[in-house]
C-alpha positions as CSV (number, residue, x, y, z in Angstrom):
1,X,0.0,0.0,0.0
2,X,1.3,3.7,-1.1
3,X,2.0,5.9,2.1
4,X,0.2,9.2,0.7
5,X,0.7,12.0,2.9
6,X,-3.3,13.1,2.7
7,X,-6.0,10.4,3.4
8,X,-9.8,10.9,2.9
9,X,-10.8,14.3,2.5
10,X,-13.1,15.9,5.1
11,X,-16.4,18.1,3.9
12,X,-15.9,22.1,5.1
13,X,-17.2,24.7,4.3
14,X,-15.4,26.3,1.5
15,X,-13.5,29.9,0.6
16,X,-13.6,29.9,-2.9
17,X,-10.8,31.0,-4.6
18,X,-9.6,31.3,-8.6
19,X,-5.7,30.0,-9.6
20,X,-3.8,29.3,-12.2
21,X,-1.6,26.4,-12.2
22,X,0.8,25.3,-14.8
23,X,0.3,22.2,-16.9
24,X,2.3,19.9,-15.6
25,X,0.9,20.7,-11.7
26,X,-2.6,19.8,-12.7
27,X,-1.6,16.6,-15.0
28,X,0.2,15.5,-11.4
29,X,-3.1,16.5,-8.8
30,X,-5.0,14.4,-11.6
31,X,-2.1,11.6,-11.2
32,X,-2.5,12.2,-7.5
33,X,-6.4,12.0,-6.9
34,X,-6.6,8.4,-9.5
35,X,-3.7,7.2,-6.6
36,X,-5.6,8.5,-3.6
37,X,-8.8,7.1,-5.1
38,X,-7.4,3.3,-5.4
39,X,-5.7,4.4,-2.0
40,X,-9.4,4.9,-0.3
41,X,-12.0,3.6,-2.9
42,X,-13.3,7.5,-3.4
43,X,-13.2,9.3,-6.2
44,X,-11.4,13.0,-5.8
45,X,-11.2,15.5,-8.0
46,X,-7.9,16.9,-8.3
47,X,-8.9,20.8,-7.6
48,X,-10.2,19.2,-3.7
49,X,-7.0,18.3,-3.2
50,X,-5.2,21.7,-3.2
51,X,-6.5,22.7,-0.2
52,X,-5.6,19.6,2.3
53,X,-2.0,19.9,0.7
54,X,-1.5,23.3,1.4
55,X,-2.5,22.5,4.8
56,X,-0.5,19.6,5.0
57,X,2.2,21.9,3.6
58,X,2.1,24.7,6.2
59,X,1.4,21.9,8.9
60,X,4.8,21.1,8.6
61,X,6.9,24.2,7.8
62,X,8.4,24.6,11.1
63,X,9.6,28.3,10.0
64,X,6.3,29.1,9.6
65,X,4.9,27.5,12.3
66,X,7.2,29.2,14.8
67,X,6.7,32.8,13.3
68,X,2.8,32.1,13.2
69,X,3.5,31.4,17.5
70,X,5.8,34.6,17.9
71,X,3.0,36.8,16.4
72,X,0.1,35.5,18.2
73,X,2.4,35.9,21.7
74,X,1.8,39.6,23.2
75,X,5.0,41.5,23.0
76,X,6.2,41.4,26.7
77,X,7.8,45.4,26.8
78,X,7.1,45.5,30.4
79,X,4.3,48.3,30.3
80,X,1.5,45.6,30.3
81,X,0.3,46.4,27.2
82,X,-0.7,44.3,24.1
């Protein structure tokens, strides 16, 4: 069995956004979403997976995740404000 790195995909409400990808990206989410299909017996199609890979994606950048902690921290000055 292929290890995928996203599974089933879970309903949400969406944001709807409009991109343009190159060729070759969209010819390999098609590739990706016939393997994740055999992978979980569902049919996907390819533009539902963009979103769970970019999550995926950021999930892991630990530079991101670590600047996404300092921000949300209050700055600690020492005048007790935020």
């Amino acid at each position: 069995m292929t290890m995928l790195k996203l599974g089933a995909l879970v309903d949400d409400r969406p944001v709807r956004l409009t991109i343009e990808l190159p060729a070759a990206i969209h010819r390999d989410l098609a590739a990706y979403a016939d393997v994740l299909a055999r992978e979980t017996g569902t049919k996907t199609e390819p533009t539902k997976l963009i979103a769970p890979m970019l999550a995926r994606f950021m999930a892991s950048d630990r530079a991101f995740a670590k600047a996404r902690r300092a921000k949300a921290q209050p700055s600690s000055d020492g005048d007790g404000s935020t």
